[in-house]
VEXMI-984835 format. One record per atom (N, C-alpha, C, O): x, y, z; atom name. Coordinates in Angstrom, 3 decimals, decimal comma. Atoms other than C-alpha are relative to their C-alpha. Example, Ala and Ser with C-alpha at 12.3 -4.5 7.8 and 13.67 -1.06 7.14 Angstrom:
VEXMI-984835
         x         y         z  at
     0,890    -1,190     0,000   N
    12,300    -4,500     7,800  CA
     0,900     1,200     0,000   C
     1,936     1,181     0,665   O
    -0,820    -1,190    -0,060   N
    13,670    -1,060     7,140  CA
    -0,770     1,090     0,730   C
    -0,261     2,198     0,899   O
This chain:
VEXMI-984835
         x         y         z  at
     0,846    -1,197     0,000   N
     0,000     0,000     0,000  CA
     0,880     1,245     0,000   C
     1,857     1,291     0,747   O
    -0,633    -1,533     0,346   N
     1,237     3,682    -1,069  CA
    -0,414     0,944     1,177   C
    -1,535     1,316     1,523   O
     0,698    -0,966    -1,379   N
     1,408     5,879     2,018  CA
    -0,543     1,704    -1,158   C
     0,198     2,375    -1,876   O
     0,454    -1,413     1,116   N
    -0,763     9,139    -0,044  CA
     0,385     0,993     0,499   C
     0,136     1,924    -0,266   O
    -0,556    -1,055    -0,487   N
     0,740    11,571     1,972  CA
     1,617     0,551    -0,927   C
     2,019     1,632    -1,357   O
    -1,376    -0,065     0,345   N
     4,366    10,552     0,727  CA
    -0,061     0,102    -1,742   C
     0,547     0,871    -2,487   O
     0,683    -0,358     1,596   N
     2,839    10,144    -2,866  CA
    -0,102     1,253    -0,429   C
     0,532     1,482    -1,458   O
    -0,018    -0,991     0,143   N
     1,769    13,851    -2,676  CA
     0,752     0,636    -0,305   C
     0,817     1,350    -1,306   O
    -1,183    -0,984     0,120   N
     4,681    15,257    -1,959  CA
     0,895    -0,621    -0,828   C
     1,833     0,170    -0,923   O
    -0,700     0,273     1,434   N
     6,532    13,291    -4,938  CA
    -0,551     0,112    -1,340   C
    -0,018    -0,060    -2,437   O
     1,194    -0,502     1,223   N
     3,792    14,180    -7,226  CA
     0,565     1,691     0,309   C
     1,550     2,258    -0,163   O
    -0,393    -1,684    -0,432   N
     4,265    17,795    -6,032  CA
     1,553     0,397    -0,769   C
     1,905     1,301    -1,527   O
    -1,760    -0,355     0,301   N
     8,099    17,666    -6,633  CA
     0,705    -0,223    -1,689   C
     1,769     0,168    -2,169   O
    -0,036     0,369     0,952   N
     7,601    16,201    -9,905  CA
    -0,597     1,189    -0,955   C
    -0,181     1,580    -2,046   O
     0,265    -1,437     1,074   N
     5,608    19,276   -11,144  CA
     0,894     0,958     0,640   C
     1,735     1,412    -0,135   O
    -1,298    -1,134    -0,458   N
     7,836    21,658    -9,245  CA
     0,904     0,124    -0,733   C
     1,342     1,231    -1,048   O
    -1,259     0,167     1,285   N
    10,568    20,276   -11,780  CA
    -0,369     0,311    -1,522   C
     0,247     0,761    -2,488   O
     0,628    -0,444     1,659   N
     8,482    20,652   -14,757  CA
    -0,128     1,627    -0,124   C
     0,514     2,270    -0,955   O
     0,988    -1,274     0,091   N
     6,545    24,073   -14,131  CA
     0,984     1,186     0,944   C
     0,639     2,368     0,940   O
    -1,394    -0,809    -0,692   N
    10,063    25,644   -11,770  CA
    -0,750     0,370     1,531   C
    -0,210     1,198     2,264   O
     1,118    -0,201    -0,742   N
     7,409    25,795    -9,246  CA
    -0,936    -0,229     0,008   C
    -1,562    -0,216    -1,052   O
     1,560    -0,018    -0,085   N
     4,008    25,084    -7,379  CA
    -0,421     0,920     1,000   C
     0,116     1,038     2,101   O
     0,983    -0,895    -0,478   N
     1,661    27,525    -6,301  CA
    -0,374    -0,263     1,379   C
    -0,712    -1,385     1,756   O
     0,469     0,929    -1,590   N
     0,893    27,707    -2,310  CA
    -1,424     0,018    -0,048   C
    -2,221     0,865    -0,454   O
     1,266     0,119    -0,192   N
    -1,970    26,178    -1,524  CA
    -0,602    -1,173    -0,724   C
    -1,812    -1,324    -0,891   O
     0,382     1,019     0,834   N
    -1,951    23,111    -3,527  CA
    -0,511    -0,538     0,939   C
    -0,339    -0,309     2,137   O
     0,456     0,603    -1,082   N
    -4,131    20,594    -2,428  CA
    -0,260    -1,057    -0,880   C
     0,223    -0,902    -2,002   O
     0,489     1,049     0,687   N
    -5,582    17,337    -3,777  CA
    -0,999     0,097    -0,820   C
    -0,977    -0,678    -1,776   O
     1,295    -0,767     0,757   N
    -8,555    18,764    -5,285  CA
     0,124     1,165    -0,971   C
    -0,843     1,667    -1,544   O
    -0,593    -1,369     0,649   N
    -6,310    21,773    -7,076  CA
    -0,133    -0,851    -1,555   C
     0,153    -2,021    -1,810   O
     0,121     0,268     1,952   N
    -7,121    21,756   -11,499  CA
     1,886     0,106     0,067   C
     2,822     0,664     0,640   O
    -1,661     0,046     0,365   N
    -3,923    20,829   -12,842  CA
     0,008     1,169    -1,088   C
     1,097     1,573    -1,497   O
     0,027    -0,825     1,456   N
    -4,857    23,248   -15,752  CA
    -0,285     1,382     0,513   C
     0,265     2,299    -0,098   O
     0,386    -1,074    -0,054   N
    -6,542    26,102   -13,838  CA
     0,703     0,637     1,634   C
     0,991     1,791     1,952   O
    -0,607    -0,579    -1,344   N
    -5,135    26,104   -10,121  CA
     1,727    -0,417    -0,382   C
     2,649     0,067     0,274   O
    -1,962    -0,117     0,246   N
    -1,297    25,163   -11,520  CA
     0,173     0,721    -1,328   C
     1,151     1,460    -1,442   O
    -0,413    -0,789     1,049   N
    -1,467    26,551   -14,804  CA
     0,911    -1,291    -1,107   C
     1,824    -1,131    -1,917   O
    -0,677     0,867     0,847   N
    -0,475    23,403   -16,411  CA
    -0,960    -0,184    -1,759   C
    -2,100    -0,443    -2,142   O
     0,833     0,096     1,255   N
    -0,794    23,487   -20,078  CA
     0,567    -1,967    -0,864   C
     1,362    -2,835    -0,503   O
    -0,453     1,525     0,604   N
    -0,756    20,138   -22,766  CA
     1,585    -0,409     0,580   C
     1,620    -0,960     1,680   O
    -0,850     0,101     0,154   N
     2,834    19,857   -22,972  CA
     0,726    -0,760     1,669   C
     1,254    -1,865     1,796   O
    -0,283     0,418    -0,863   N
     3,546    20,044   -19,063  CA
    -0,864    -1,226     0,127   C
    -0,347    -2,343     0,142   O
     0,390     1,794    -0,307   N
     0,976    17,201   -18,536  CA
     0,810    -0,960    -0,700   C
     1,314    -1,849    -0,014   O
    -0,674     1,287     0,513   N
     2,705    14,967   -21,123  CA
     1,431    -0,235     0,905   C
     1,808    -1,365     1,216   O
    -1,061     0,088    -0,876   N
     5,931    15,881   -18,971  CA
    -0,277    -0,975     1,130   C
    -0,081    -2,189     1,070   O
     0,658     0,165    -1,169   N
     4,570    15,342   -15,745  CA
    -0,454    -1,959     0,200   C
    -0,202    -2,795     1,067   O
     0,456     1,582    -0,323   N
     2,910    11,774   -16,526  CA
     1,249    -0,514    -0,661   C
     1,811    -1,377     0,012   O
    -1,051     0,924     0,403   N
     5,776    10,626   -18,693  CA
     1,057    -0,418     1,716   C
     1,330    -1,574     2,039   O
    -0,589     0,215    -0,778   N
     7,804    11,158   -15,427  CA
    -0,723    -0,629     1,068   C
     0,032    -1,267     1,801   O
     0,523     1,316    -1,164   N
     5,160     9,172   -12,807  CA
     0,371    -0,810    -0,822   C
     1,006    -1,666    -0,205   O
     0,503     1,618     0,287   N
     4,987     6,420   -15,399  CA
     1,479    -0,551     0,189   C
     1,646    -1,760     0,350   O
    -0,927     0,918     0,151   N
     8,499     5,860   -15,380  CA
     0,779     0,117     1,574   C
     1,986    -0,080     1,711   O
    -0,396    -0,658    -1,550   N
     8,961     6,908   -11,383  CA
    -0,891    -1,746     0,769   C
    -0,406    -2,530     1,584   O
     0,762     0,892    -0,216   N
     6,158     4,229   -10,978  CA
    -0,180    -1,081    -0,458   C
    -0,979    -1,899    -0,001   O
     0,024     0,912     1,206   N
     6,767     2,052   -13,739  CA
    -1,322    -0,736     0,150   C
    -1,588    -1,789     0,728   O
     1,378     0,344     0,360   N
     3,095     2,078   -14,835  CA
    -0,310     0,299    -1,094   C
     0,512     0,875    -1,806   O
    -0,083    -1,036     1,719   N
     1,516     3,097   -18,142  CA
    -1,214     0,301    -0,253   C
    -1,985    -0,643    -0,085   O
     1,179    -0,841     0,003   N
    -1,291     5,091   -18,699  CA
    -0,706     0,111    -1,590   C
     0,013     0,487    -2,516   O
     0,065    -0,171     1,179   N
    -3,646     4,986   -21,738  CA
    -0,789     0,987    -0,008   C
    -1,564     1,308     0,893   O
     0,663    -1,152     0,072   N
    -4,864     7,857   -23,258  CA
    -1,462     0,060     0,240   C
    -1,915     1,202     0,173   O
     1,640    -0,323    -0,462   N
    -8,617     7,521   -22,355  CA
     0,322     0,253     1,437   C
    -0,090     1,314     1,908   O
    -1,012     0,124    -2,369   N
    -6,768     7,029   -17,962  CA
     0,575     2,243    -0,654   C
     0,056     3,330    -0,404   O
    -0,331    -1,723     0,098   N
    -4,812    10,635   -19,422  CA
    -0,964     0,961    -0,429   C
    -0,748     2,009     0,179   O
     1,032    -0,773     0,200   N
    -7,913    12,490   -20,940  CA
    -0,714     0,387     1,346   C
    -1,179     1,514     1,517   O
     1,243     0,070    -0,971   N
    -9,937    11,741   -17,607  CA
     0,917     1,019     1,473   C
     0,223     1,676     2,248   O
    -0,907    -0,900    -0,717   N
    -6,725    13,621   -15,278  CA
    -0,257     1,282    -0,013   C
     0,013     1,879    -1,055   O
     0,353    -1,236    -0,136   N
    -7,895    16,871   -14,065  CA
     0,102     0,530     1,385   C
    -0,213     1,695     1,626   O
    -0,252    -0,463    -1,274   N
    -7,140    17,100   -10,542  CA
     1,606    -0,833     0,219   C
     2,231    -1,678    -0,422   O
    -1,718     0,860    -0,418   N
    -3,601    16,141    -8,695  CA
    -0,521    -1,127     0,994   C
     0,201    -1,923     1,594   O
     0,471     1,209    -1,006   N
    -6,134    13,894    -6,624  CA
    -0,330    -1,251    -1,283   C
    -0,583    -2,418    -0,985   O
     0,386     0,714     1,123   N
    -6,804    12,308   -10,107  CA
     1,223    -0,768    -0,612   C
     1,092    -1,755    -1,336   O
    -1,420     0,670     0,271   N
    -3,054    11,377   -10,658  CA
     0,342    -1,124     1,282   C
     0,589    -2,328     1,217   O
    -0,028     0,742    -1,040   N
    -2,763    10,275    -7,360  CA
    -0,829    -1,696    -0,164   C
    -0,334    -2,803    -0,375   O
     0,436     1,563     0,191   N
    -5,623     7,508    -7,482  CA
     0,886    -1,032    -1,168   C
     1,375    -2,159    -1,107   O
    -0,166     1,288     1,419   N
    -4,685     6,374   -11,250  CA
     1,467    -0,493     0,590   C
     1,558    -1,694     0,335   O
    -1,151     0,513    -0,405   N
    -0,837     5,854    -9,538  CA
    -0,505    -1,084     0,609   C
    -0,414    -2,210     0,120   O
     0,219     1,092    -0,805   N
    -2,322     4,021    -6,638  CA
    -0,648    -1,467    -0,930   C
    -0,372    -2,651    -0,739   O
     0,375     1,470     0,417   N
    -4,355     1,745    -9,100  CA
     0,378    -0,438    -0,471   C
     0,003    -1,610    -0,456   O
    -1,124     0,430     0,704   N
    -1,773     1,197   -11,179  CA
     0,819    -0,709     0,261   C
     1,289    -1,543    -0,513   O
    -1,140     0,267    -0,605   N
     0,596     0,449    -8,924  CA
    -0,683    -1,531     1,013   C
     0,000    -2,537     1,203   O
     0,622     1,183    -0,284   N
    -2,028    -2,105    -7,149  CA
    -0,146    -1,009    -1,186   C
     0,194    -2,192    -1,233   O
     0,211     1,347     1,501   N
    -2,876    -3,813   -10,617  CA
     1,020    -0,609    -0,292   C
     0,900    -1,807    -0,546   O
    -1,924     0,225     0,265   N
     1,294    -4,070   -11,226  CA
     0,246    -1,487     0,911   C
     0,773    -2,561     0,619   O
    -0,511     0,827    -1,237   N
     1,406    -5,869    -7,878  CA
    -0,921    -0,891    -0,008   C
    -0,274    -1,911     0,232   O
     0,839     1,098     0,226   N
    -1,581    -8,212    -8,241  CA
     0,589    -0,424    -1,246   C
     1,250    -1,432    -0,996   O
    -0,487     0,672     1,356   N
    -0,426    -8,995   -12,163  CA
     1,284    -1,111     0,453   C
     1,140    -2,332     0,390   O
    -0,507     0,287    -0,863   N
     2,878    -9,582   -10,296  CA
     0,023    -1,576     0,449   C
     0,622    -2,557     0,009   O
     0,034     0,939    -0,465   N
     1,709   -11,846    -8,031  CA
    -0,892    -1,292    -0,474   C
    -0,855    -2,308     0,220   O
     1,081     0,781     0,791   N
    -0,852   -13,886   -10,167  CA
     1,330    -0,819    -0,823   C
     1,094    -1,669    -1,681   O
């Protein structure tokens, strides 16, 4: 299990590197587009670097539906559960 606290703050650090900065006041519920100011380009950044932080892989209908940083968060966690059940199966 993914502690989501520690998740956050490597999600966080991951746009910090993209965007040179995040805005105070982020929260889990913050638009990646309207409360960070993330345009196309940074998202493709941004997930290229979970998927390969997480080694998961995201298909574009999972990336269309990303609109919050609470929305990256889950798809990691389920990702990262499905990995580990596939895994162990």
């Amino acid at each position: 299990m993914i502690n989501r606290a520690a998740l956050l703050k490597e999600l966080l650090a991951i746009i910090e590197d993209d965007l040179g900065t995040v805005p105070a006041g982020i929260t889990e519920a913050s638009n990646l587009r309207e409360s960070l100011g993330m345009d196309s380009v940074d998202m493709i950044t941004v997930i290229s670097r979970v998927e390969q932080n997480y080694r998961i892989r995201m298909s574009h209908e999972e990336l269309a539906k990303l609109e919050t940083v609470s929305d990256i968060l889950d798809m990691i966690t389920f990702k990262s559960s499905e990995n580990a059940t596939a895994k162990a199966a």
